[in-house]
N, C-alpha and C positions, 0 to 999 in steps of 0.2 A: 248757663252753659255747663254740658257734662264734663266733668275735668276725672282724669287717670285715678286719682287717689279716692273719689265717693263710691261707696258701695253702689256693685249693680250686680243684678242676678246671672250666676254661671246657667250655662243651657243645656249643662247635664246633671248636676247635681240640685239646681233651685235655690240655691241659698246663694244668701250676699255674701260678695266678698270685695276687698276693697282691690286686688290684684287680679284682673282677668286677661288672660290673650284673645286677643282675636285670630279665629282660624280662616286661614286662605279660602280664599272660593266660595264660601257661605258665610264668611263674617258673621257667623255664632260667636260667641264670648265663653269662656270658660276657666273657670278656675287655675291660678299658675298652679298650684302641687298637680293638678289632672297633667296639664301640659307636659310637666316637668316627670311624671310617670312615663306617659307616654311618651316622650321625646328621647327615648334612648335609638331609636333608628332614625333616619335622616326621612321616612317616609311612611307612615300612619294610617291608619283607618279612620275617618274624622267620626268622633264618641257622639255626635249628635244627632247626623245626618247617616252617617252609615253606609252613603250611598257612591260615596270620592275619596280619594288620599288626601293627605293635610302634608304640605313642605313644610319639613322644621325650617330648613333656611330660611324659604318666603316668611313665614312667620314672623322669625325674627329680625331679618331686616326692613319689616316694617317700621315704621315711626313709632305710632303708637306702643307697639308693644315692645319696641324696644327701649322708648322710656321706662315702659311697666315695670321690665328688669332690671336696669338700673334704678330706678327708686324701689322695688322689694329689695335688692340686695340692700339701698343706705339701710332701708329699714330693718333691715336682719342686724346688721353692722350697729346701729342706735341702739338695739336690742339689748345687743350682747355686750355694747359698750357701757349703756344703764349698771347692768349685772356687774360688771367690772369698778365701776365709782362707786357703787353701794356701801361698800365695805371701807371704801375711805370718806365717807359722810362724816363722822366724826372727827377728823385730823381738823375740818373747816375752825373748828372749835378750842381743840390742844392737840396743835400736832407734837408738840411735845411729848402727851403722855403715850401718845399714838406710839410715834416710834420707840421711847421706853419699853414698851409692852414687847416688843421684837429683842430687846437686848436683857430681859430679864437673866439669861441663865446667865450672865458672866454674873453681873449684879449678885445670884443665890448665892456663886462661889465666894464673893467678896464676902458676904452672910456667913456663909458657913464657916471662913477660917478665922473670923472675928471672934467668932461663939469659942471655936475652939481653943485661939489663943488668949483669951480675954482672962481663963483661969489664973494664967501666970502674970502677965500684966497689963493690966487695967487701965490706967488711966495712959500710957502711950498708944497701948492699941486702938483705943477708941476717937483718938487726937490723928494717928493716922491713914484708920480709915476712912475718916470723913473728906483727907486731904487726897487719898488715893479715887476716891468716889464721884467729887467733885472734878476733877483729873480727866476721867473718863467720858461725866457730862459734858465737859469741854471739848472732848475730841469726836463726841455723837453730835455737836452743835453745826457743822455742816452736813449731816443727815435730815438734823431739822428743818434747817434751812433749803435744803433740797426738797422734799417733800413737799414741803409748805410754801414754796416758790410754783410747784408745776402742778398743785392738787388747786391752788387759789386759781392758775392761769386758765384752769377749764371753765367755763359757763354750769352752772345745775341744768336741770330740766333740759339738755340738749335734745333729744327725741322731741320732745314738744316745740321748743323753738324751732329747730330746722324741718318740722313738717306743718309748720305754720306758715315758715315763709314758701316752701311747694305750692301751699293752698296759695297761696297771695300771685305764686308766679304762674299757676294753671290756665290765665287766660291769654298768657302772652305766646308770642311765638314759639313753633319749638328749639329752634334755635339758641333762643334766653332760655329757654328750660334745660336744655343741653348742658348751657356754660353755668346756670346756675347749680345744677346737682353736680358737676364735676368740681366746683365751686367747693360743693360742703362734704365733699367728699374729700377733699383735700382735710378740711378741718377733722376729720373724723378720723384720718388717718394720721393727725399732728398727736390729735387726740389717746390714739390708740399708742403713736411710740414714746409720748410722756408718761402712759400708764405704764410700760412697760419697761421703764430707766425705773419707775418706784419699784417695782414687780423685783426688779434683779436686785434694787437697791438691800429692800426688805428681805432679799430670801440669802443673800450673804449681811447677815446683821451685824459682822463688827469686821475691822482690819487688827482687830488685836486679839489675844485671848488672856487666861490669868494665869500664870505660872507661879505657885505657892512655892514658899520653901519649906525644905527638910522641920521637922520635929525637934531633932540634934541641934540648931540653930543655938548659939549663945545668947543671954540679954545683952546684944554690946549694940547696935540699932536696928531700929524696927522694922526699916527697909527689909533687911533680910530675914527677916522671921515671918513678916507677914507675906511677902510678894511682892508681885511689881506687875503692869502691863504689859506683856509683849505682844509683838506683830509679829500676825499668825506668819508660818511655815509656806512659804509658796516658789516650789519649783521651777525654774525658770531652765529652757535648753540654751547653751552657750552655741558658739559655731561649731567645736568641735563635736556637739552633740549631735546639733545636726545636720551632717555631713556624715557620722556616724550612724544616724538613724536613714538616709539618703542612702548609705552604701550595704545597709542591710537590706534596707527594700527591692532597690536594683538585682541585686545577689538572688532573691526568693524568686524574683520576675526572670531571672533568665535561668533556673532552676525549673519553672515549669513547662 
């Protein structure tokens, strides 16, 4: 049985393709990018025949072809989702070191005011940066655990899996084929917004930053000569901010 997904020959171009529309009135097949050219006006010159319009609508509310584009689009979606897990293949392994690598620059600062303080004293500098260090590891340990909770909960090879099961459901009704690709398209899109919680997670890499102390410091404890962590600076509007920001806007709106 011919099923949506096996290559069959476009009737304008000659080449296989595994996406084809079938066009109104001559049920010729044709490449979806030709379609998808063409289909910027609601009514066409059909590319094969030459000789009739082609309805985008009728087109598309065909059966046929209206699965074809909901399975190109999963398949564009599994594409670009592949491209997106690539780059966390490794956390599979140490997410650990994984998310480390996101939080290096505070780590340098820790480096750098060790080196620098280390001239004058030695052996407590080095007693408390290991304890200020450790400190820090603790507090990326629910980053790790985030990561490695929602990067473990995706399946690999999803492109292959869920166009394996297509091939398996291509001789059933279209009906099951419907609630099947609506099915995995759900998953694709769970998919995509756990990529996306790592994505924000990774690109604000810490709630803290390093505030060193002064040069001037006295030897009386290390805390203060060396630093300390804080959490970062994050402005927040109170009410009277905004109602304040509310009463400016109003003000420019009835100004124009």
């Amino acid at each position: 049985m011919e099923t949506l997904h096996q290559k069959r020959q476009c009737a304008q171009c000659h080449k296989n393709n595994n996406f084809l529309i079938v066009l109104n009135k001559c049920h010729f097949e044709i490449c979806y990018h030709h379609f998808e050219e063409m289909g910027i006006e609601n009514r066409f010159k059909c590319p094969v025949c030459k000789d009739h319009d082609v309805s985008l609508n009728d087109c598309l509310t065909a059966n046929k072809n209206y699965i074809t584009v909901k399975v190109k689009n999963m398949h564009d979606k599994l594409n670009e989702l592949d491209k997106r897990l690539s780059k966390y293949s490794q956390t599979r392994n140490d997410t650990e070191g994984f998310v480390y690598q996101y939080h290096t620059g505070l780590f340098e600062q820790l480096d750098k005011r060790r080196l620098h303080v280390k001239s004058e004293i030695n052996k407590q500098i080095d007693t408390f940066y290991e304890e200020i260090k450790e400190s820090y590891k603790l507090k990326l340990e629910k980053h790790v655990r985030f990561i490695r909770t929602n990067i473990n909960s995706i399946e690999p090879n999803q492109k292959e899996l869920f166009m394996n099961k297509l091939k398996q459901a291509s001789g059933r009704p279209i009906k099951d084929q419907f609630f099947l690709i609506d099915s995995l398209m759900n998953q694709i899109e769970e998919n995509e917004l756990k990529i996306e919680k790592i994505d924000q997670s990774l690109n604000d890499p810490s709630e803290f930053i390093f505030v060193p102390k002064s040069d001037n410091s006295v030897r009386i404890n290390i805390q203060n000569i060396f630093g300390r962590l804080k959490l970062k600076e994050k402005k927040i509007l109170n009410s009277l901010d905004k109602l304040e920001l509310k009463k400016k806007f109003l003000d420019t709106i009835n100004q124009l």
